[in-house]
N, CA, C and O atoms as a MOPAC input file, in Angstrom:
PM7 MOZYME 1SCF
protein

 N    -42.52800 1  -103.83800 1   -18.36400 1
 C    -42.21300 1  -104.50000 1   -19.61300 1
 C    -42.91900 1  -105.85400 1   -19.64100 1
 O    -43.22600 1  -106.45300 1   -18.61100 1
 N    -43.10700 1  -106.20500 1   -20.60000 1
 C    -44.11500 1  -107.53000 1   -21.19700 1
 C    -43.25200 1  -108.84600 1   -21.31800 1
 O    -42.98700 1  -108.95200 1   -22.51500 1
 N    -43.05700 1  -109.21400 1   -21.07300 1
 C    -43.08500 1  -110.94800 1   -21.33500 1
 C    -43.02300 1  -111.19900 1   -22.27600 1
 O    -43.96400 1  -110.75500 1   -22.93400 1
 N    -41.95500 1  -112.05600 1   -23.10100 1
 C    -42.31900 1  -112.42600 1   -24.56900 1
 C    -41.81800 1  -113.87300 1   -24.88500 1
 O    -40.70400 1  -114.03600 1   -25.38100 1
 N    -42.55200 1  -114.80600 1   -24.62800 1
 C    -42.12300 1  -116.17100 1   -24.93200 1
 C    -42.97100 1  -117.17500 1   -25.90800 1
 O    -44.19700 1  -117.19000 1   -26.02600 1
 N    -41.91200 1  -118.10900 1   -26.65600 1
 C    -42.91900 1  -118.65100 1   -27.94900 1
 C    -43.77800 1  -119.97400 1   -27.22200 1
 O    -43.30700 1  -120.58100 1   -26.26000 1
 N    -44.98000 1  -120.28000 1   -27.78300 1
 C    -45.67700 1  -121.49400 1   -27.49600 1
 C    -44.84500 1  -122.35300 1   -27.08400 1
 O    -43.81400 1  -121.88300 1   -27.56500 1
 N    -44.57700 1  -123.14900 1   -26.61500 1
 C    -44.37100 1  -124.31100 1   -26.70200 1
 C    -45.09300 1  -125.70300 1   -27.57800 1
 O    -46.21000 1  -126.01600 1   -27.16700 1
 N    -44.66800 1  -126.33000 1   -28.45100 1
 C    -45.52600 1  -126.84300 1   -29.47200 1
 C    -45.93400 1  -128.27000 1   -28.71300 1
 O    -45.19800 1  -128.58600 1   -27.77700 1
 N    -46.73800 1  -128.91600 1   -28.94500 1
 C    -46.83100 1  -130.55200 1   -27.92400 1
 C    -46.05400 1  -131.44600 1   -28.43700 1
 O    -45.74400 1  -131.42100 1   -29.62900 1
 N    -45.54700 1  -132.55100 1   -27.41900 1
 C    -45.12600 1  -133.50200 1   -27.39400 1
 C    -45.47600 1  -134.39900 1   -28.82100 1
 O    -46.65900 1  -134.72500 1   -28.91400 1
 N    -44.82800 1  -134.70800 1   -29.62500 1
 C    -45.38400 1  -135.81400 1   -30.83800 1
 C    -45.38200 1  -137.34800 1   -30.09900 1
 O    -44.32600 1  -137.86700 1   -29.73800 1
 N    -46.59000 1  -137.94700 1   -29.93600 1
 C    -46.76200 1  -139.72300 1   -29.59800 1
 C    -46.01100 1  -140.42100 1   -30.36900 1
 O    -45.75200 1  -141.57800 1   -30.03900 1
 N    -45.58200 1  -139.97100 1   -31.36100 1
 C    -44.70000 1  -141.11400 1   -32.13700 1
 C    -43.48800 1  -141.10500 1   -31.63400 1
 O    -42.76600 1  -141.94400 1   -32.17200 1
 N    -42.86600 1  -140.34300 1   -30.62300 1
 C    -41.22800 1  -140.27000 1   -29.82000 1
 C    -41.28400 1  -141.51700 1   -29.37300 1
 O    -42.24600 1  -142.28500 1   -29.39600 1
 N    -39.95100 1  -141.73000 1   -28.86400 1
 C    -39.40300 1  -143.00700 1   -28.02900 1
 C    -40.32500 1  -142.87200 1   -27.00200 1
 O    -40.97300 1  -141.83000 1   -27.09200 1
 N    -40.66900 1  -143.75300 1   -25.82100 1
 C    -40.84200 1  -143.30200 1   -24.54200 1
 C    -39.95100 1  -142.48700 1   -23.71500 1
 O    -40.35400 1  -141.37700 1   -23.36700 1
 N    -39.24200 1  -142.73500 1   -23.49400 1
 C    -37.67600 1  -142.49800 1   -22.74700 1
 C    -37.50900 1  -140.76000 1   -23.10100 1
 O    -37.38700 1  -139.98400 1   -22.15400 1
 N    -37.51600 1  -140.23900 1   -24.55000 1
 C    -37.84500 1  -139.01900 1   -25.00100 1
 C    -39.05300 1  -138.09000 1   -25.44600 1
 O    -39.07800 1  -136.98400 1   -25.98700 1
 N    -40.04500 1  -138.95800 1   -25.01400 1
 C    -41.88700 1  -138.37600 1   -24.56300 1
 C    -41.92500 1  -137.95800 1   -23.55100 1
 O    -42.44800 1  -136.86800 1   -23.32100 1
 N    -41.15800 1  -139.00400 1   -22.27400 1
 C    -40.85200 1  -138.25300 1   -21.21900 1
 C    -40.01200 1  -137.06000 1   -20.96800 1
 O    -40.47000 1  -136.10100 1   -20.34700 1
 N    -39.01100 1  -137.07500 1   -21.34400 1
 C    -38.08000 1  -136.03100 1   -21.28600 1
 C    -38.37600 1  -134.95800 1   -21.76100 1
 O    -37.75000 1  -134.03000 1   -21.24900 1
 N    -39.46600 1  -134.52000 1   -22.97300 1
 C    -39.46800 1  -133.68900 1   -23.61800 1
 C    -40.99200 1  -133.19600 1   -22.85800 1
 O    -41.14600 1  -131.99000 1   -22.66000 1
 N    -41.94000 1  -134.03300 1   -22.50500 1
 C    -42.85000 1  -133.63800 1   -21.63100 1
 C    -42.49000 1  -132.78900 1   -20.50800 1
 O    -42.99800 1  -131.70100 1   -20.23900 1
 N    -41.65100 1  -133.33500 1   -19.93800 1
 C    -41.06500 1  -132.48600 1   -18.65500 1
 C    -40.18900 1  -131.05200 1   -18.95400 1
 O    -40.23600 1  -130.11300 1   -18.15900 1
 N    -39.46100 1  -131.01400 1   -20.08800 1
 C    -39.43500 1  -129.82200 1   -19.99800 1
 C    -40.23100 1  -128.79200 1   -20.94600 1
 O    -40.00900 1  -127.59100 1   -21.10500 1
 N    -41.32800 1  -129.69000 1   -21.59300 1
 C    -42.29300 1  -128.60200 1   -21.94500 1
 C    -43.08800 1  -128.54500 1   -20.63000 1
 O    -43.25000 1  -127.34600 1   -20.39800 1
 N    -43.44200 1  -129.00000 1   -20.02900 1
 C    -43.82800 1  -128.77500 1   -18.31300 1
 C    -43.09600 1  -127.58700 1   -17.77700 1
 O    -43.52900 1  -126.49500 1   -17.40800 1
 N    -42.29200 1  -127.90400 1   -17.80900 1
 C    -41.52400 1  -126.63500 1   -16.86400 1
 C    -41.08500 1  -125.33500 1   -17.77200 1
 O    -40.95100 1  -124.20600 1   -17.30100 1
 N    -40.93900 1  -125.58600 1   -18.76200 1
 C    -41.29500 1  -124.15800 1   -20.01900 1
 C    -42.14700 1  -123.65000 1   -19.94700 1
 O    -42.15500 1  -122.42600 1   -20.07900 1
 N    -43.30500 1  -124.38900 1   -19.69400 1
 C    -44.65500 1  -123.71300 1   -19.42100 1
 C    -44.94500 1  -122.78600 1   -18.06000 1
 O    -45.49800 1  -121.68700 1   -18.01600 1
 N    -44.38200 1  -123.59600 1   -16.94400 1
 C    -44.46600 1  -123.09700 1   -15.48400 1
 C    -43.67100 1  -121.74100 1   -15.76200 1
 O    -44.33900 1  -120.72500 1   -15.57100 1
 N    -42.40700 1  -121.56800 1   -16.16500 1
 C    -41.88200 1  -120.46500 1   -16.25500 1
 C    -42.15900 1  -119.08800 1   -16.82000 1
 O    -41.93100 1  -117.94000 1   -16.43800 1
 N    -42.88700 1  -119.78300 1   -18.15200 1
 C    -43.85900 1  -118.34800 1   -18.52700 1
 C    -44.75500 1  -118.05500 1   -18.23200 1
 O    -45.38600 1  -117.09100 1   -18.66500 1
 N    -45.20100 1  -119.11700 1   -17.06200 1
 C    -46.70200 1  -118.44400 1   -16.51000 1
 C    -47.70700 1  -118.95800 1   -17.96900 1
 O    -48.31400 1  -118.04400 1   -18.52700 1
 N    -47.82000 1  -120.01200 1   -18.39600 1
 C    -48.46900 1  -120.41500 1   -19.37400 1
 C    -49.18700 1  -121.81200 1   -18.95800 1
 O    -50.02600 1  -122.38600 1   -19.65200 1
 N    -48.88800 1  -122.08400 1   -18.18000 1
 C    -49.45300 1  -123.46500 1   -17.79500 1
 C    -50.77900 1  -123.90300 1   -17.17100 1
 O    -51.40400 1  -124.96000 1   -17.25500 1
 N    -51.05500 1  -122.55200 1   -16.40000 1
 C    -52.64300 1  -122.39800 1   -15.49300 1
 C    -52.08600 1  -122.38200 1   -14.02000 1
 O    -52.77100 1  -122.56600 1   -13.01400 1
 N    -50.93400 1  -122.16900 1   -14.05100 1
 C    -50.76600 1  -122.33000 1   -11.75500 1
 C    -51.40400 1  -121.43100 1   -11.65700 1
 O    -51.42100 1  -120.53400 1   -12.50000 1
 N    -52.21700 1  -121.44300 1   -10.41400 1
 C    -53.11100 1  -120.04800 1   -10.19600 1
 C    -51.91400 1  -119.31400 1    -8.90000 1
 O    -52.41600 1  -118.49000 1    -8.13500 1
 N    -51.41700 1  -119.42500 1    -8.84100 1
 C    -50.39800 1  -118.98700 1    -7.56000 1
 C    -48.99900 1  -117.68500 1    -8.62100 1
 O    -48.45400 1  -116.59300 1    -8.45800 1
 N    -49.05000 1  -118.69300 1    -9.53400 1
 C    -47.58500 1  -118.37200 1   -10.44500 1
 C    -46.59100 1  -118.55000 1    -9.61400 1
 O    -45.62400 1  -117.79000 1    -9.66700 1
 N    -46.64500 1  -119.50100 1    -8.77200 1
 C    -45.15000 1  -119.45500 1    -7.86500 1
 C    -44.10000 1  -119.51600 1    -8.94200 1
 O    -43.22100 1  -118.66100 1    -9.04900 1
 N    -44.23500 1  -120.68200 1    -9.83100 1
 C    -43.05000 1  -121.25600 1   -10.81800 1
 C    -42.94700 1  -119.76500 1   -11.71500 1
 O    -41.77100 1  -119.45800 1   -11.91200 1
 N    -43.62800 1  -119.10000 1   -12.10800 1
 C    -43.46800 1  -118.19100 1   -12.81300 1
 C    -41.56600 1  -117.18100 1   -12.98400 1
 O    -40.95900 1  -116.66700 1   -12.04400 1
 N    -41.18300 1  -117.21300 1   -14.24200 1
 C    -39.58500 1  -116.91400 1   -14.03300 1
 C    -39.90700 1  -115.29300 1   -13.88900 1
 O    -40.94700 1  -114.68300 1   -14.13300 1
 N    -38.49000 1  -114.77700 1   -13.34900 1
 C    -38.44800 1  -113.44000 1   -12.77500 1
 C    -37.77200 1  -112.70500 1   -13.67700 1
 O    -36.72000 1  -112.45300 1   -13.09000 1
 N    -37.70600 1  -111.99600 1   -15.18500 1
 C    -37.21400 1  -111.43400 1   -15.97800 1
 C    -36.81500 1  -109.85700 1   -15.93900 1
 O    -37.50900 1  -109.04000 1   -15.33400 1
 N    -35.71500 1  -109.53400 1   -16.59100 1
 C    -35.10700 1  -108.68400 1   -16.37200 1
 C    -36.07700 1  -107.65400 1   -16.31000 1
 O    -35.85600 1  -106.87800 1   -15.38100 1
 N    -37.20900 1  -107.35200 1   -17.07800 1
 C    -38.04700 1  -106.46000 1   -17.53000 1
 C    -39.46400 1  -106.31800 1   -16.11700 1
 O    -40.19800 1  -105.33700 1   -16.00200 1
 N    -39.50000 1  -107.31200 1   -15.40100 1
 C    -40.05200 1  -107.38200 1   -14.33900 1
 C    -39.51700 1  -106.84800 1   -12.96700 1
 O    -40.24300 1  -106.69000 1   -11.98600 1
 N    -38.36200 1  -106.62200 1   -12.99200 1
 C    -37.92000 1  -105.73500 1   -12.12100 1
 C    -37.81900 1  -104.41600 1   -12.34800 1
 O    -37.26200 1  -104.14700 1   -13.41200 1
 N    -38.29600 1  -103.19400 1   -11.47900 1
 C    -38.19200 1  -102.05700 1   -11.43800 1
 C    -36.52800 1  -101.34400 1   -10.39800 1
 O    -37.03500 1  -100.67000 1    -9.50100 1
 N    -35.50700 1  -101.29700 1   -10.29200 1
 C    -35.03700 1  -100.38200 1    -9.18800 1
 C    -34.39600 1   -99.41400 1    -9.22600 1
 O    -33.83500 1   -99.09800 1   -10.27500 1
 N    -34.26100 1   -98.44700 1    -7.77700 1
 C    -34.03500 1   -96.89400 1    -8.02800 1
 C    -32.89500 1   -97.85900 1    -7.49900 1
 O    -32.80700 1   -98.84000 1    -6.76000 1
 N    -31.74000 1   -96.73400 1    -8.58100 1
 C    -30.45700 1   -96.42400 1    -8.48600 1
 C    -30.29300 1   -95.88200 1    -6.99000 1
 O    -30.95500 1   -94.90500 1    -6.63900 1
 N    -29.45100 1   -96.48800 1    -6.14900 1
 C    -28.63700 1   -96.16700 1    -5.00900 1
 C    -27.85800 1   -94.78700 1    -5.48000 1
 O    -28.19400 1   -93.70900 1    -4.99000 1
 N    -26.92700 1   -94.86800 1    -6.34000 1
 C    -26.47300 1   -93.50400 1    -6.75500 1
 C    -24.95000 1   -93.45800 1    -5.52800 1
 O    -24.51000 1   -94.31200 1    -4.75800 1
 N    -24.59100 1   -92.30200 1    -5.79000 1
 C    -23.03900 1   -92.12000 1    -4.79500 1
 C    -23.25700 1   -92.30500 1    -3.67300 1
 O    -24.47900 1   -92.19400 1    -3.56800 1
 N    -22.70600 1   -92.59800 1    -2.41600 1
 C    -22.74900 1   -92.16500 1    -1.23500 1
 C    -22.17600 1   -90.94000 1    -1.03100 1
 O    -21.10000 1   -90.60800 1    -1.52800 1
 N    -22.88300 1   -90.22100 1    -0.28700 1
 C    -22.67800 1   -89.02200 1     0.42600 1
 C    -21.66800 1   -88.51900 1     1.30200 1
 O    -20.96100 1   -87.51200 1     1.26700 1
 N    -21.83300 1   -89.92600 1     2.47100 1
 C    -20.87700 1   -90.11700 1     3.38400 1
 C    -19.45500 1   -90.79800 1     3.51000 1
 O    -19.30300 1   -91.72300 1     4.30900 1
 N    -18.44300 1   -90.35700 1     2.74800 1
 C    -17.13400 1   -90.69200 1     2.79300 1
 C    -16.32500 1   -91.07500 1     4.26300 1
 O    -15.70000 1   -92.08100 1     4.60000 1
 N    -16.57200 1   -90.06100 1     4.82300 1
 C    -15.29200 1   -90.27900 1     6.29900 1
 C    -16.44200 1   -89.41800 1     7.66100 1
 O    -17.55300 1   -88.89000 1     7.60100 1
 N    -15.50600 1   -89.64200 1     8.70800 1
 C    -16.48600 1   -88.08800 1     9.57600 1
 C    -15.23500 1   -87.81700 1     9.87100 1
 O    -14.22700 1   -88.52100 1     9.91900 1
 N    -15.56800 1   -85.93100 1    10.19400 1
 C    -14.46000 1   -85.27900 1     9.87700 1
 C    -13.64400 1   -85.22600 1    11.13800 1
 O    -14.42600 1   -85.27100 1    12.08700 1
 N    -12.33400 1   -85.14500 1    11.56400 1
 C    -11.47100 1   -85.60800 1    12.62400 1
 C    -10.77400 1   -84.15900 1    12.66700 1
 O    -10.34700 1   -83.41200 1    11.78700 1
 N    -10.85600 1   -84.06500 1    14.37800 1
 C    -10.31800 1   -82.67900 1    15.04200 1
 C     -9.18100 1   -83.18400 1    15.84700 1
 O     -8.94500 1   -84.36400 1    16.10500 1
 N     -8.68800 1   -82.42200 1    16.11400 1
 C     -7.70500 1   -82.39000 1    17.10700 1
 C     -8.43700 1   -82.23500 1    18.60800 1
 O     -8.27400 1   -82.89600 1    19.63400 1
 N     -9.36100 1   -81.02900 1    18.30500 1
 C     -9.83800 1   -80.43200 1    19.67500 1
 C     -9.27100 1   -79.47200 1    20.59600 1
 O     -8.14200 1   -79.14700 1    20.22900 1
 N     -9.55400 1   -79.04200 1    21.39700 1
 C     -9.09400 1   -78.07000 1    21.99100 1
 C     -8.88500 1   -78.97400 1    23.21300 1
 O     -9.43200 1   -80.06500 1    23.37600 1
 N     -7.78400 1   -78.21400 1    24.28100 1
 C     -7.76300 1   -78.63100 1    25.49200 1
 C     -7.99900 1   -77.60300 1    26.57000 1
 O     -7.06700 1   -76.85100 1    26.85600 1
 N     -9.34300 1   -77.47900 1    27.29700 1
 C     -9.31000 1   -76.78900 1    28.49800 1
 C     -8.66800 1   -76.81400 1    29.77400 1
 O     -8.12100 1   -77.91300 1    29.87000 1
 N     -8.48700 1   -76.18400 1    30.71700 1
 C     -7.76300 1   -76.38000 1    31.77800 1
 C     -8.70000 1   -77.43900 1    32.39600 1
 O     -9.93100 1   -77.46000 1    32.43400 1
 N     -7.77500 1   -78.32700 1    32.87600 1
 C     -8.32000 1   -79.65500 1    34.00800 1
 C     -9.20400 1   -80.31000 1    33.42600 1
 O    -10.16100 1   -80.77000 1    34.04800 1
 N     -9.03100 1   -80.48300 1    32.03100 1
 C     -9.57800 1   -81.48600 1    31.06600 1
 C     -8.28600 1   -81.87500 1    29.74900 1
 O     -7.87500 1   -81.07800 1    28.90600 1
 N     -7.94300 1   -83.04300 1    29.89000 1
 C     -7.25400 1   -84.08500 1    28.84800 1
 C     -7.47900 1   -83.29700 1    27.25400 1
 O     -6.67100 1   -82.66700 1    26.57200 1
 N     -8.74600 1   -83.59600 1    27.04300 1
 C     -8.93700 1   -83.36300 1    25.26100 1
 C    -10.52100 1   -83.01100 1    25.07400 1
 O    -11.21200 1   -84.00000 1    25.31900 1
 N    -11.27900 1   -81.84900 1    24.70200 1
 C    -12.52300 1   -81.75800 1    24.30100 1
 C    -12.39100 1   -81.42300 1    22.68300 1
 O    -11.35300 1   -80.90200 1    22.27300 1
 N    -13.39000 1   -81.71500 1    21.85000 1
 C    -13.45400 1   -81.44400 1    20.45700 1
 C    -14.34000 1   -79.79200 1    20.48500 1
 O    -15.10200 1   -79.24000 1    21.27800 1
 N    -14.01300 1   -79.60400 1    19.76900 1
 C    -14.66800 1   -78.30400 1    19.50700 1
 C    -15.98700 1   -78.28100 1    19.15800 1
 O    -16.48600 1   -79.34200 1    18.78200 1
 N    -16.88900 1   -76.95000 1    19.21700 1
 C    -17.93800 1   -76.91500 1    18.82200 1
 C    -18.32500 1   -76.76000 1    17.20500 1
 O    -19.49000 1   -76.81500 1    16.81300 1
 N    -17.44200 1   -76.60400 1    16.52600 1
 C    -17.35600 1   -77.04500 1    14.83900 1
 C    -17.76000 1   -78.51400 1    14.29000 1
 O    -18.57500 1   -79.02100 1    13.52000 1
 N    -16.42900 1   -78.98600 1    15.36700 1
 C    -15.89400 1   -80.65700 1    15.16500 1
 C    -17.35800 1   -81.43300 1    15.22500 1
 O    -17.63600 1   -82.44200 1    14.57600 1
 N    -18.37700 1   -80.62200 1    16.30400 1
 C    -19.33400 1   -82.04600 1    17.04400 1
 C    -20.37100 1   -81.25500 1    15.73000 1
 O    -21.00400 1   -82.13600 1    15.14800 1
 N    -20.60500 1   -80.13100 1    15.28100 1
 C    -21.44300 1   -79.85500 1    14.38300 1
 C    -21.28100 1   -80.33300 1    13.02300 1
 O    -22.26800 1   -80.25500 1    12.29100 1
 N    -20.10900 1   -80.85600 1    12.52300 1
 C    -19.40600 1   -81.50700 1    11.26000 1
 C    -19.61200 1   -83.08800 1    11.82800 1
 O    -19.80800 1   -83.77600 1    10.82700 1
 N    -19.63500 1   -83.68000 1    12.67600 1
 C    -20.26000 1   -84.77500 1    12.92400 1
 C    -21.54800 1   -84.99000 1    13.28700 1
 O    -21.98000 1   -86.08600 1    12.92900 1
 N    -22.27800 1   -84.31700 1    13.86600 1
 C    -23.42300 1   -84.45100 1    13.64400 1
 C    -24.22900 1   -84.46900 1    12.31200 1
 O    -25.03100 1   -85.30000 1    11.88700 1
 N    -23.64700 1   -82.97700 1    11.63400 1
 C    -23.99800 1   -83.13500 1    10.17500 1
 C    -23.34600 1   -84.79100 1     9.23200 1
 O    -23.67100 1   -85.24900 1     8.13600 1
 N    -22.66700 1   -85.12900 1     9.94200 1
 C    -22.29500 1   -86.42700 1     8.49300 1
 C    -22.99100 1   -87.36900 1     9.11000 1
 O    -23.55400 1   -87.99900 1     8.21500 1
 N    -23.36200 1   -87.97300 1    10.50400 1
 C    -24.16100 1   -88.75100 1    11.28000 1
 C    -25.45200 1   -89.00300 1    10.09500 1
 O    -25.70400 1   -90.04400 1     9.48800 1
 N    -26.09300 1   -87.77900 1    10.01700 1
 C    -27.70100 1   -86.79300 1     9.48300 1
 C    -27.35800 1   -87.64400 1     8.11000 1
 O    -28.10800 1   -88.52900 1     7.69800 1
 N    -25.66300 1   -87.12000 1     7.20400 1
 C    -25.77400 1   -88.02000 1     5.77100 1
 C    -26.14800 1   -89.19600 1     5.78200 1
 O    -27.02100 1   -89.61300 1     5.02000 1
 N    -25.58400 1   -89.86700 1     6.59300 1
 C    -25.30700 1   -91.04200 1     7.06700 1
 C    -26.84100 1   -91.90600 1     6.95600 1
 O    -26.99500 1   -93.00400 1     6.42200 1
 N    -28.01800 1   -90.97100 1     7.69900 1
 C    -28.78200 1   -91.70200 1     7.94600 1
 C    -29.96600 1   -91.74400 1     6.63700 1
 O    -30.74400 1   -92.65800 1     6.36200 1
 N    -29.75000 1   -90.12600 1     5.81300 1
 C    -30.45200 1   -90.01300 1     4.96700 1
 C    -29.95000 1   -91.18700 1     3.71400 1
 O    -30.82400 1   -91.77000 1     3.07300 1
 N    -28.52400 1   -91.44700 1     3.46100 1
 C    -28.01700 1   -92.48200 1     2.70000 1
 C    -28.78500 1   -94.05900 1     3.16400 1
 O    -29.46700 1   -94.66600 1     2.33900 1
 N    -28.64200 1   -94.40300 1     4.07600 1
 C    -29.51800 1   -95.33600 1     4.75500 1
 C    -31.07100 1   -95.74800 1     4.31600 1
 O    -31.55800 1   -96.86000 1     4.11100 1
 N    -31.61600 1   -94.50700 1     4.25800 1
 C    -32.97200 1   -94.06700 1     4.33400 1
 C    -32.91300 1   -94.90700 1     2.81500 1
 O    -33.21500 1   -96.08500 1     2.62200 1
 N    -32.36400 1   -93.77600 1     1.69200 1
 C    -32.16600 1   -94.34400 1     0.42600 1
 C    -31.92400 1   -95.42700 1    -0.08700 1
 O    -32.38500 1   -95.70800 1    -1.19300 1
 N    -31.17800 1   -96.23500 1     0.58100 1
 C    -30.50800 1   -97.50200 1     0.02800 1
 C    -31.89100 1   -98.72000 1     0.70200 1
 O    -32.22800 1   -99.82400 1     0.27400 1
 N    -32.27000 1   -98.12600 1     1.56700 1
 C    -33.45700 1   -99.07100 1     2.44900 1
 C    -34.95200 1   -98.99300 1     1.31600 1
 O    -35.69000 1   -99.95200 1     1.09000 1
 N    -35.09100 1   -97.73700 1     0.79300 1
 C    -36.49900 1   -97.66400 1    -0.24500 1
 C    -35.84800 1   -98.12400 1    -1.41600 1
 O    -36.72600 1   -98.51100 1    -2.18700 1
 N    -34.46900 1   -98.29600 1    -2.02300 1
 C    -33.92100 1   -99.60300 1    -2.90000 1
 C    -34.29400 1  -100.86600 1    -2.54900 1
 O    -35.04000 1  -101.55800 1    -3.24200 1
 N    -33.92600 1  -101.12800 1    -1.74700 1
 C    -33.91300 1  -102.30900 1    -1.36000 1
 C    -35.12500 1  -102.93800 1    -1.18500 1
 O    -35.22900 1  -104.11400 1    -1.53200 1
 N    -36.15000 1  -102.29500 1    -0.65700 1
 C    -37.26500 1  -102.71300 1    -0.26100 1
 C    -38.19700 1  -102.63800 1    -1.39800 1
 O    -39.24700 1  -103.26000 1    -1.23800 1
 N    -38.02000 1  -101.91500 1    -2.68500 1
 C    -38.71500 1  -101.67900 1    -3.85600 1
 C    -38.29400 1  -103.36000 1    -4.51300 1
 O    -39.01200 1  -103.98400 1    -5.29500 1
 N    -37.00400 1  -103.82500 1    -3.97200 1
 C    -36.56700 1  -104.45800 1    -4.91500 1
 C    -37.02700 1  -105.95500 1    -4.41600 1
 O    -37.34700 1  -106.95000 1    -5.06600 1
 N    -36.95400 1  -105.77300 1    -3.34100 1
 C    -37.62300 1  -107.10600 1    -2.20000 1
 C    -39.39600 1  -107.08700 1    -3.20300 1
 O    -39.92500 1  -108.02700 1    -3.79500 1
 N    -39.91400 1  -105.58900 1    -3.03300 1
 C    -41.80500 1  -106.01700 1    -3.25600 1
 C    -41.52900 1  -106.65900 1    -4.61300 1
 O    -42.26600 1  -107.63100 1    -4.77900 1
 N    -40.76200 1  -106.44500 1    -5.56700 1
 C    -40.46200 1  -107.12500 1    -7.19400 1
 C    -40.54000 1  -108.53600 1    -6.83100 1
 O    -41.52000 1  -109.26200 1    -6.99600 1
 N    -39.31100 1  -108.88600 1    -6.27200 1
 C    -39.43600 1  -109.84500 1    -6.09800 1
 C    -40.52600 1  -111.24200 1    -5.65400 1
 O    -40.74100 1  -112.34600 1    -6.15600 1
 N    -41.04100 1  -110.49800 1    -4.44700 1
 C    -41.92600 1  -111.19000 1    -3.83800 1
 C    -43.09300 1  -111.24700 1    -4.71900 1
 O    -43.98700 1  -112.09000 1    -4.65600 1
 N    -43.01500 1  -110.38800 1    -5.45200 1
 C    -44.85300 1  -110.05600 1    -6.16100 1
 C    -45.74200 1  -109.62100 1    -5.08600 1
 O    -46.90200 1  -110.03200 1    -5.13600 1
 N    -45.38800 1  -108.84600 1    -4.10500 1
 C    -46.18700 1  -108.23700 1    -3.01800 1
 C    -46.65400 1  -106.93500 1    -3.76600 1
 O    -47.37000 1  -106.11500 1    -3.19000 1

């Protein structure tokens, strides 16, 4: 999206001093913000809604991981079952693909920013 800001008109010499200044400075910095002034950097340049792009994060996937009781073998306390460690492994896997997602958000939203 485009940018849409009005001229700024010049300073009139016939003002007070006191309000030549004042009004200089923030046609100065009106200018820096729209990128109208000549910075060759655009550091001052403002960051508008329309200049940002980002992907929706969207639901998480991963609510809870799922909790067993487990089985108990002889001359062992408590083992989880072979379901239990495959239902955690699988939400681990959500876990990381949610991650994955929220990290190419984030990082889309960081290059906006930066102007990288």
């Amino acid at each position: 999206m485009v940018k849409r800001f009005v001229a700024t008109p010049e300073v009139p010499s016939t003002e007070i001093v006191a309000q030549s200044v004042l009004f200089s400075t923030f046609k100065e910095n009106i200018e820096l913000l729209t990128g109208t002034r000549g910075e060759s950097d655009l550091a001052s340049t403002a960051v508008v809604r329309g200049d940002l792009t980002v992907n929706q994060v969207g639901r998480q996937e991963m609510t809870n991981v799922n909790r067993s009781s487990g089985v108990t073998p002889a001359d062992v306390a408590s083992a989880a079952s072979a379901a239990t460690i495959n239902d955690l492994r699988n939400d681990v896997q959500v876990l990381a693909n949610d991650l994955f997602t929220t990290r190419q958000a984030l990082d889309l939203l960081i290059r906006n920013l930066t102007g990288a």
